[in-house]
C-alpha positions as CSV (number, residue, x, y, z in Angstrom):
1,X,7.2,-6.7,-34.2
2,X,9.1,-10.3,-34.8
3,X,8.9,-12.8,-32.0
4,X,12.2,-12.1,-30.9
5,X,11.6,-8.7,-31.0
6,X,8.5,-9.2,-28.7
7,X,11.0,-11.8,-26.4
8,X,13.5,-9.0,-26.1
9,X,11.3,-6.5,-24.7
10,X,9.7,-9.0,-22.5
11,X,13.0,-9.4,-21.2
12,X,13.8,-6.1,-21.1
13,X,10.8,-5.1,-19.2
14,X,11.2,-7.9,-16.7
15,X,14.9,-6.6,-15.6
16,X,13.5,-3.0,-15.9
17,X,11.0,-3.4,-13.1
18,X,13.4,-5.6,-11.3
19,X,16.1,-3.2,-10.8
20,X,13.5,-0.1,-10.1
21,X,12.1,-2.6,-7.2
22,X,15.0,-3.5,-5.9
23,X,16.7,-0.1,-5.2
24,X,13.0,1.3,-4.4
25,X,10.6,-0.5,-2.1
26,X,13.1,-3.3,-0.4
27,X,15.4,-1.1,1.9
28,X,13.2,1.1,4.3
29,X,10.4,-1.1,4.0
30,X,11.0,-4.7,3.4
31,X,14.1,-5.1,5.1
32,X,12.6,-4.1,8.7
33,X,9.2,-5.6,7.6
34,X,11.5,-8.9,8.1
35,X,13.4,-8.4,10.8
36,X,9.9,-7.5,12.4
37,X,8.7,-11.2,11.2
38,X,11.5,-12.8,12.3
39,X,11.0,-11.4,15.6
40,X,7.6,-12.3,16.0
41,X,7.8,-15.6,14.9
42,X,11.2,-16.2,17.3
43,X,9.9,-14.0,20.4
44,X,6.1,-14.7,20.6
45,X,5.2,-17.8,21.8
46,X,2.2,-19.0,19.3
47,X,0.5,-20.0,22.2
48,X,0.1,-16.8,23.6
49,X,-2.5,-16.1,20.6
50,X,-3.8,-19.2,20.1
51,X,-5.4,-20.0,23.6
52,X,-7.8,-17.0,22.7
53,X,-9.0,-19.4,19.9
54,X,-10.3,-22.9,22.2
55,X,-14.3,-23.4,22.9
56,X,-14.0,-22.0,26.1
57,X,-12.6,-18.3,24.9
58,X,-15.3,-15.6,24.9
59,X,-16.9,-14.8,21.2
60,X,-16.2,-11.5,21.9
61,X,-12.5,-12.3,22.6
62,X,-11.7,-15.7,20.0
63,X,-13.0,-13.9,17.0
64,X,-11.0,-10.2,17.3
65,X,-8.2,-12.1,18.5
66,X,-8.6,-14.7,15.4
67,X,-8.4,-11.6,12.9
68,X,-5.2,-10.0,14.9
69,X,-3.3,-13.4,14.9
70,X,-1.9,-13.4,11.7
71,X,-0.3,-9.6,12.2
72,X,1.1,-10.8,15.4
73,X,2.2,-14.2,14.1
74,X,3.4,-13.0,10.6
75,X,1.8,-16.0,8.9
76,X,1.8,-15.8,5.0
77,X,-0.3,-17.8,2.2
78,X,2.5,-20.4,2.5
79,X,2.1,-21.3,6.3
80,X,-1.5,-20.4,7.1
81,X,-2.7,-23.2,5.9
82,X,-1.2,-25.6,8.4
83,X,-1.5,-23.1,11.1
84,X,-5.4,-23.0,10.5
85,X,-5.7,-26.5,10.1
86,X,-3.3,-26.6,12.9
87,X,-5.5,-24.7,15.6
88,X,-8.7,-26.2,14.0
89,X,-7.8,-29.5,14.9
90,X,-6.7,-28.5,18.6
91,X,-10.4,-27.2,19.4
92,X,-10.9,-23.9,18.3
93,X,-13.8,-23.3,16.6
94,X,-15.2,-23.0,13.0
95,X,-15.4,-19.2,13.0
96,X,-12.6,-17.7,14.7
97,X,-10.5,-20.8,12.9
98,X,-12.0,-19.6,9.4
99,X,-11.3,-15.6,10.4
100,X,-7.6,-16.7,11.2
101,X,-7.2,-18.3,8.0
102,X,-9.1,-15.5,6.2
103,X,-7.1,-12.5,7.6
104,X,-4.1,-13.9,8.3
105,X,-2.5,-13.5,4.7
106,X,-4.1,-10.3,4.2
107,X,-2.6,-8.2,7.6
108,X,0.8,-9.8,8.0
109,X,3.2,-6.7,8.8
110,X,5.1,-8.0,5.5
111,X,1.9,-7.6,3.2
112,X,0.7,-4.4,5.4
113,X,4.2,-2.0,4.5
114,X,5.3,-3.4,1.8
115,X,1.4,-2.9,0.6
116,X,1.7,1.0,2.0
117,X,5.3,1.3,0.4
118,X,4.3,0.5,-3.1
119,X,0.6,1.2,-3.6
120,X,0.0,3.8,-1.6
121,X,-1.0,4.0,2.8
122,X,-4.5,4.0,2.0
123,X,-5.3,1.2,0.5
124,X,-3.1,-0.9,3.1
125,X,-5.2,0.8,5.6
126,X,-8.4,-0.5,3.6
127,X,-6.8,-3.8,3.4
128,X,-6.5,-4.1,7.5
129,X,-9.7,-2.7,8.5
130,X,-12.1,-4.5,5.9
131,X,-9.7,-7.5,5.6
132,X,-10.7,-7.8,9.7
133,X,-14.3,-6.6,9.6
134,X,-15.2,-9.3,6.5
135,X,-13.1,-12.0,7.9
136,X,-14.9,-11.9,11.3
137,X,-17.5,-11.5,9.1
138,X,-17.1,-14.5,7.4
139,X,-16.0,-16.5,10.5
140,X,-19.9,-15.9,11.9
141,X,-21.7,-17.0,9.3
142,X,-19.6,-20.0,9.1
143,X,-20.2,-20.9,12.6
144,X,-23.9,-20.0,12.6
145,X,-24.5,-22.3,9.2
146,X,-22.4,-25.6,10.8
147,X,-23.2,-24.6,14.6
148,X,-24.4,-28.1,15.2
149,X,-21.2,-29.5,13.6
150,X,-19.0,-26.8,15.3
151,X,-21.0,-28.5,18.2
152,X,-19.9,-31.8,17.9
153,X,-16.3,-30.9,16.9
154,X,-16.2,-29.2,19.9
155,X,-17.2,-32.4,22.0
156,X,-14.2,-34.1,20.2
157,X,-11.6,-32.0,20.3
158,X,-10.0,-31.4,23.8
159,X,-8.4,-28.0,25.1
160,X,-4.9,-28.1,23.9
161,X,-4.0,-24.5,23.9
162,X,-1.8,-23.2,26.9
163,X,-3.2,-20.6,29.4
164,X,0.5,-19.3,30.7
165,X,2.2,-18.2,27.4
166,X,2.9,-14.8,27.5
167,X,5.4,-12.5,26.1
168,X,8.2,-10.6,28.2
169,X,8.5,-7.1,28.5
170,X,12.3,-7.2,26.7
171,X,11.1,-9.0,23.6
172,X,8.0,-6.5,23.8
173,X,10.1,-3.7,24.0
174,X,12.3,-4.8,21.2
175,X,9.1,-5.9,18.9
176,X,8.0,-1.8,19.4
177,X,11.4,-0.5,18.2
178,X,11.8,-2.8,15.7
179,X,8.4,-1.4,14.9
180,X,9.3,2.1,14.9
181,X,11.9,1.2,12.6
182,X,9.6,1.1,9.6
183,X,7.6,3.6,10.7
184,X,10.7,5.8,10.2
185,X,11.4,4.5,7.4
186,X,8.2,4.7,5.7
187,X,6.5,7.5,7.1
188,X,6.2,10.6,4.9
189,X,6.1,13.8,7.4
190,X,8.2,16.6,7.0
191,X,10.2,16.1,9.7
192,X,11.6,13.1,8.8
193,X,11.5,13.7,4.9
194,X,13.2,17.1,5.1
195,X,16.9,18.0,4.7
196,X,18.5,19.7,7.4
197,X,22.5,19.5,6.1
198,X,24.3,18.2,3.1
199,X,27.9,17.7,1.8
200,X,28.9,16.6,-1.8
201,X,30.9,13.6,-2.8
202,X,33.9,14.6,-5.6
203,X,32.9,11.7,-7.7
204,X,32.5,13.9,-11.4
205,X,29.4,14.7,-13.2
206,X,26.7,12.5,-11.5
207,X,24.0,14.4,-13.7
208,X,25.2,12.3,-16.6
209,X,25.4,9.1,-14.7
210,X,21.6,9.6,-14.2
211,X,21.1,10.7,-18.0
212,X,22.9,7.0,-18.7
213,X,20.4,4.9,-16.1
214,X,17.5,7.0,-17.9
215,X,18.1,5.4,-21.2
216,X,19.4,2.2,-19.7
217,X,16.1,1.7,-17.0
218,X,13.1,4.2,-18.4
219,X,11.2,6.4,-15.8
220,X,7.4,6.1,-17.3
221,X,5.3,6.4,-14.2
222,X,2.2,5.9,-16.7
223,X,3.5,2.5,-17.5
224,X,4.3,1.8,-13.7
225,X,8.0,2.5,-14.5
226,X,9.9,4.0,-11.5
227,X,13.6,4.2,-12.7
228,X,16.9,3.8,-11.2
229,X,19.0,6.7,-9.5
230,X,22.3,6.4,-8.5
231,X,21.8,6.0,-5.0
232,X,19.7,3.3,-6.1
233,X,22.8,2.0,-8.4
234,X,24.4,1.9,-4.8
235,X,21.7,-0.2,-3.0
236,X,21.3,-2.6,-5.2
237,X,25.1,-3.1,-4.5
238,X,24.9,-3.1,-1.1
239,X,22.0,-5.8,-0.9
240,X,24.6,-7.6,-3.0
241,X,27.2,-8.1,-0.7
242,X,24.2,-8.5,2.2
243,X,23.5,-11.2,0.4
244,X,26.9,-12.9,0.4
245,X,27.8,-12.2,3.7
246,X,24.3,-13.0,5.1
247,X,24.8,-16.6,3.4
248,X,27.9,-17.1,5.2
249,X,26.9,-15.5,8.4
250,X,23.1,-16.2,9.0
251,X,22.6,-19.5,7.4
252,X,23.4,-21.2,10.5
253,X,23.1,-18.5,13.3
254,X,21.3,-20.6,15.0
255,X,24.4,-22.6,16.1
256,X,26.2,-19.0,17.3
257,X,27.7,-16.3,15.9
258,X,30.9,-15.9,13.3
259,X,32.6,-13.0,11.7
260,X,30.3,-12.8,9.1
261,X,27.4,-12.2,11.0
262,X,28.6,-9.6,12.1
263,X,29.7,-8.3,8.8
264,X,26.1,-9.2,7.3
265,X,24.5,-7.1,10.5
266,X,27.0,-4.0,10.0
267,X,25.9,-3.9,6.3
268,X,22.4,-4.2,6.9
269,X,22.6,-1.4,9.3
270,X,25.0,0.8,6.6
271,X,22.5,-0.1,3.5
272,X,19.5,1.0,5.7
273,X,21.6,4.2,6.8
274,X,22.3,4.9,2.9
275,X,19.0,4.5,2.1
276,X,17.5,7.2,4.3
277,X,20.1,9.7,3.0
278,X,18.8,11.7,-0.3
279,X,21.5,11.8,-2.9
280,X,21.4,14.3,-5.3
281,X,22.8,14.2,-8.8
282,X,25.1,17.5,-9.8
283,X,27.6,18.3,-12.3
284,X,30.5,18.8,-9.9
285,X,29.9,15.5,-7.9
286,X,27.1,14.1,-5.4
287,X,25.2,16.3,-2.6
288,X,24.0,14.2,-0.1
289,X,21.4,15.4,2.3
290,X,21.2,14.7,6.0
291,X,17.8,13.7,5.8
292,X,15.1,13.6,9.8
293,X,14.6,9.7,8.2
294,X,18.5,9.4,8.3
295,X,18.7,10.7,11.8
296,X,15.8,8.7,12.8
297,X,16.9,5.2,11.5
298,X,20.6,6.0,13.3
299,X,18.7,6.5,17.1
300,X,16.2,3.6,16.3
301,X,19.8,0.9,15.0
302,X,21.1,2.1,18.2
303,X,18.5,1.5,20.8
304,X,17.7,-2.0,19.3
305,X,21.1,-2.8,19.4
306,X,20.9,-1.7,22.8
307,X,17.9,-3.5,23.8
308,X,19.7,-6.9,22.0
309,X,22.3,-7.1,24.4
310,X,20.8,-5.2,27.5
311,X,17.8,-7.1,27.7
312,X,17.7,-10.2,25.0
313,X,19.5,-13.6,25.6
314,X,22.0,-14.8,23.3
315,X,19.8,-17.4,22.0
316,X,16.8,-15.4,21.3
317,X,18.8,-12.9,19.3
318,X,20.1,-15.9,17.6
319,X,16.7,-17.3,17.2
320,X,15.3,-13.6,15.9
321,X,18.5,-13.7,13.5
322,X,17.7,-17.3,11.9
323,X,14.1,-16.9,11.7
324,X,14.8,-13.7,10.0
325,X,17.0,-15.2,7.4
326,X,14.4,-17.9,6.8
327,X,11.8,-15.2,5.9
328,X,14.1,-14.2,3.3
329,X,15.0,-17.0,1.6
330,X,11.6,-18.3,1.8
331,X,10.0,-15.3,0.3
332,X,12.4,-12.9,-1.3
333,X,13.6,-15.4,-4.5
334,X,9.6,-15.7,-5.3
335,X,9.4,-11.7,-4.7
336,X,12.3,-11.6,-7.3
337,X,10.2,-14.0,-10.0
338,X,7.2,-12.2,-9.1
339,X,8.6,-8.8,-9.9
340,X,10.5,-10.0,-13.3
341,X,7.2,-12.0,-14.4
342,X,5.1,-8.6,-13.5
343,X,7.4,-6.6,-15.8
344,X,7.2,-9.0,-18.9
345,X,3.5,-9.3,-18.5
346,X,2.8,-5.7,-18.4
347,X,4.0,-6.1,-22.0
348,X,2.0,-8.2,-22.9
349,X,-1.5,-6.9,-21.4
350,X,-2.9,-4.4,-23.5
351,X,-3.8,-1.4,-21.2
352,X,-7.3,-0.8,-23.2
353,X,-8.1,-4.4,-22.2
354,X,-7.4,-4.0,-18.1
355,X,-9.2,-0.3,-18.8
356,X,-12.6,-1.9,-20.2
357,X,-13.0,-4.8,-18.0
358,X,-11.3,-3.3,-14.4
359,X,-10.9,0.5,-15.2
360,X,-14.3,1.7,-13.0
361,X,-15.3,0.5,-9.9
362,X,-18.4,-1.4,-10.7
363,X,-19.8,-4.9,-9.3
364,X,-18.5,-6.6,-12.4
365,X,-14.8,-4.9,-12.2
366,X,-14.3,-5.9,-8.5
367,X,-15.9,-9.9,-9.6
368,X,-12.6,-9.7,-12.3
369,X,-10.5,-8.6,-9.6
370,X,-11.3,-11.6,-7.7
371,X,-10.7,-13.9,-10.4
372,X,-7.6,-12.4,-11.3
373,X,-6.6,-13.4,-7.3
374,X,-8.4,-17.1,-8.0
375,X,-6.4,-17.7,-11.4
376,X,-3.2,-15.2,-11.2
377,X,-2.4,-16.6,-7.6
378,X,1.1,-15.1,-6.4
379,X,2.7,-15.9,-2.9
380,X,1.8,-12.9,-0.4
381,X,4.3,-10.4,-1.2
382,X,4.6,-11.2,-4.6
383,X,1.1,-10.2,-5.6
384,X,1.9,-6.8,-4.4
385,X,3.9,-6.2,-7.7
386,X,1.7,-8.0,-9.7
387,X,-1.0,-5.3,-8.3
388,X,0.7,-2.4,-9.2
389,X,1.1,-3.6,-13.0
390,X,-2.5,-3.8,-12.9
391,X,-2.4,-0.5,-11.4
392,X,-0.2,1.1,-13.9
393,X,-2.5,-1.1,-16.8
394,X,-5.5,1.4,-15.4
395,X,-7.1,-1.0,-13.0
396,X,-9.2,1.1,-10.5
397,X,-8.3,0.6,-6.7
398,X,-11.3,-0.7,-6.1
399,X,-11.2,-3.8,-8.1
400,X,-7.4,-3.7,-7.0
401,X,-8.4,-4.1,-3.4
402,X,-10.7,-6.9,-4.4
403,X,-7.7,-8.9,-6.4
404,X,-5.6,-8.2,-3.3
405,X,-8.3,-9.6,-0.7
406,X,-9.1,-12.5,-2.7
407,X,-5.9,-13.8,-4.5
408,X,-4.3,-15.6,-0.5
409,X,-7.7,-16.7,0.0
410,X,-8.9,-18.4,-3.5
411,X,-5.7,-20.3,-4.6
412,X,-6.8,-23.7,-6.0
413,X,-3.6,-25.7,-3.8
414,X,-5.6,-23.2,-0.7
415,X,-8.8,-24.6,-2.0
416,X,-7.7,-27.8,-1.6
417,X,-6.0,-27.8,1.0
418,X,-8.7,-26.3,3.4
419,X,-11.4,-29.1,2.2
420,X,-9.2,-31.6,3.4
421,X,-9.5,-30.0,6.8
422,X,-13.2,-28.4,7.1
423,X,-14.8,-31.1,4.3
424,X,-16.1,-30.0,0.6
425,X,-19.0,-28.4,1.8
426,X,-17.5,-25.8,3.8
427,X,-14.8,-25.0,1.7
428,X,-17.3,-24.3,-1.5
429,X,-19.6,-22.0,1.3
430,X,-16.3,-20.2,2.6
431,X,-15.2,-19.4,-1.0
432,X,-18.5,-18.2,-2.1
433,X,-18.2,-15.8,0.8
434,X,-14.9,-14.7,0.6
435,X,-16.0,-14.0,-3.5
436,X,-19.0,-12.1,-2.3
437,X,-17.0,-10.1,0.6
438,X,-13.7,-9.8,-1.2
439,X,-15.8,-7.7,-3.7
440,X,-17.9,-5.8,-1.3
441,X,-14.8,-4.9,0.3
442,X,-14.1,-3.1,-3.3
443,X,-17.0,-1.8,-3.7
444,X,-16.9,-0.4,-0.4
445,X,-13.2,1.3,-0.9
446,X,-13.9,1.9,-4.7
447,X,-16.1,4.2,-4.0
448,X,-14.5,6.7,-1.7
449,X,-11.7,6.4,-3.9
450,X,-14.3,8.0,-6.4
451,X,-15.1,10.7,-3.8
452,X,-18.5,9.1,-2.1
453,X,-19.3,11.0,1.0
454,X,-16.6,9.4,3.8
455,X,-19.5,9.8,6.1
456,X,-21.7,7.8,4.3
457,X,-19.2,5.1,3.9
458,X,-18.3,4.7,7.7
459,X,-21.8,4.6,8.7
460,X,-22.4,1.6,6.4
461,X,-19.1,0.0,7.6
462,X,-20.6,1.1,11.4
463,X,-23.8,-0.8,10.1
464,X,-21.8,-4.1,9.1
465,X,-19.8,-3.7,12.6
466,X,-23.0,-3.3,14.4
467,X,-24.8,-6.6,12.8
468,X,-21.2,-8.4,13.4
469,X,-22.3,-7.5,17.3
470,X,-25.6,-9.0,17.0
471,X,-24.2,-12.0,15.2
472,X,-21.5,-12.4,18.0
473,X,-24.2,-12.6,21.0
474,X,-26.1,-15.1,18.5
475,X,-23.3,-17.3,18.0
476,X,-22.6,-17.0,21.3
477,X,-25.8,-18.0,22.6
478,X,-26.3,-21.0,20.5
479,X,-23.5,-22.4,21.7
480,X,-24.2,-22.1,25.4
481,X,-27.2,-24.2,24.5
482,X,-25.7,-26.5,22.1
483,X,-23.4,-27.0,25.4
484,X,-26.1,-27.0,27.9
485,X,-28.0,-29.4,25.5
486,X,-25.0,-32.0,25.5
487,X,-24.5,-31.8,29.4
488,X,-28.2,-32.8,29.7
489,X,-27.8,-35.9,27.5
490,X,-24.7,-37.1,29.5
């Protein structure tokens, strides 16, 4: 094959996977994955997490509440950084700082569902619950090496985190529909995924408008390739003029409302609608089904509209909107690079190679995993993608959940970044442990992937909880005398 031949491909490739992720995994999932960010961000005050964090927070409070802050605050690869080194430099202390900034890329509701969407519910679930376990983990050992620095940091840094924030019960009652939302979306149960009445559209033969998208965008689930359908043909159009009339309408919602925000919200909600609908290809026209998910997203779009005005000021609806919208262009033109680049590459990676060095969950398959995170470093989100290629290449899923663990964590700009806060030292210890943990972690999934006695594995992962304990009481204990030991010296 000539070089332009191979360039063509490439190419080809790249808009291939493009179009199957934009009419497949950005509707149900990403869309209320965002609107769910935005929300938190706009609606939950920071310090309402954060105070759990400062020296005088309970071990047993600072370090669960360190691995749930970047869920509830929806911090990416991009802004945990200055949020760690943020909360760091405000008093909190070495480990539950270090668990933040460990977990915090890893559990954010945007990685979580769009994780669950594309690669499959389980391994999003491993992600959460080991992500959490190893980054508290983590967190301890940190604090127990550099106690006596944690001590004196302590000693310098005064309590700057707020005891009142709180959150209200309207914003807390929008957050959970908002919530239920994706779940609705995403959830595969019968009673939301089965038809219960359908109608056809006179639009001609549909089957041959498929037969055209199948030659135009191959299905070759082998080769990761998903296809377009004609109701994705649709979306894609519809997140099209979202986009326009978002530009125009959300851009500067902060300052109020216009007509096309209202014409960017009606088209959200219409695109979401469409999406939960199942369209059916047929030689006289279109049968659309009346799917539970369509029925579903239709009472959920009602009651948070419903909530938004009843119970929401103008402002924070504004707020919500605008943070939103800042998600999105933040995130989504990376996502669309990601998934191009992810489509060329798979091209170029021969599948015999990804096979022999990743294809088997051994020690040295889940070490390549985390290089691939420490060299192949995508924004969160965007990795996702990336993982499934290698998934589709023949990775196994437990060197997949290793690249995924490690690649938020092991950047060299996060690298940097974090020695310029904790010092040299600490960084090099706290990469050596994320490496070692990242590829426990899929070791530990790899192998009930491969069928290892679930029993077995939640009695070591009971085992790793239970020495966590023990570590939390020590940590806890060393400080009270590192503390009692400073007030005698005063």
């Amino acid at each position: 094959m000539s070089v332009g031949e191979w360039i063509v491909t490439m190419l080809q490739s790249g808009a291939d996977s493009l179009a199957s992720y934009l009419a497949a995994h950005v509707l149900l999932c990403l869309v209320p994955a965002f609107f769910i960010a935005g929300a938190m961000t706009a609606l939950i005050p920071k310090e309402a997490i954060t105070r759990y964090l400062g020296r005088e927070a309970s071990k047993w409070v600072s370090y669960p509440m360190a691995a749930l802050g970047g869920f509830v605050l929806a911090v990416c690869s991009c802004t945990i950084l200055p949020l760690f080194a943020g909360i760091y430099r405000q008093g909190a202390g070495l480990g539950p700082a270090i668990t933040f900034l460990f977990v915090g890329p890893a559990i954010n509701i945007l990685a979580v569902s769009y994780t669950g969407v594309a690669i499959g519910l389980d391994i999003a679930v491993a992600r959460i619950i080991l992500s959490a376990v190893f980054g508290i983990g983590i967190g301890l050992i940190m604090a127990f090496i550099y106690r006596r620095d944690d001590s004196a940091h302590n000693q310098a840094t005064g309590g700057a985190f707020s005891r009142d924030a709180g959150i209200g019960r309207g914003p807390l009652v929008f957050l959970l529909l908002l919530l239920a939302g994706l779940i609705v979306g995403t959830l595969a149960i019968g009673l939301l995924t089965d038809t219960y009445a359908h109608f056809t559209l006179p639009l001609g033969d549909t089957v041959q408008w498929q037969a055209t998208l199948d030659r135009l965008v191959p299905y070759d689930a082998s080769q990761g390739q998903e296809g377009v359908s004609v109701q994705g043909v649709l979306l894609i159009g519809l997140l099209a003029l979202i986009g326009a009339a978002a530009w125009k309408g959300l851009n500067t919602i902060d300052e109020g409302f216009n007509s096309w925000s209202w014409v960017a919200l009606g088209l959200i909600a219409l695109t979401l609608l469409v999406a939960a609908l199942r369209f059916t290809p047929a030689p006289d026209g279109l049968m659309v089904g009346i799917t539970g998910r369509f029925v579903g997203e239709v009472l959920v779009l009602g009651a948070v509209g419903l909530v938004a005005w009843k119970w929401l000021d103008a402002y924070d609806v504004q707020e919500w909107l605008w943070e939103t919208w800042r998600f999105v262009k933040q995130i989504f033109p990376l996502l669309i690079v990601g998934v191009f680049i992810a489509g060329m590459v798979r091209v170029l990676i021969p599948r015999s190679l990804i096979e022999a060095i990743a294809g088997k969950n051994t020690l040295l398959g889940n070490l390549v995993g985390v290089i691939f995170g420490v060299f192949m470093y995508f924004p969160t989100l965007v990795e996702v993608p990336i993982a499934n290629m290698f998934l589709g290449l023949g990775m196994h899923r437990g060197p997949l959940l290793a690249y995924l663990m490690a690649d938020p964590e092991l950047s060299v700009q996060s690298i940097l970044i974090t020695a310029k806060v904790i010092g040299n030292k600490k960084t090099w210890v706290y990469v050596g442990l994320v490496t070692v943990f990242s590829t426990l972690a899929g070791l530990i999934y790899g192998a009930w992937v491969d069928g290892a006695n679930l029993w077995h594995i939640l009695g070591y992962l009971a085992a790793i909880v239970a020495v966590l304990a023990g570590g939390l009481w020590l940590v806890g204990r060393l400080d009270r005398r590192a503390e009692t030991a400073a007030v005698k010296v005063d």
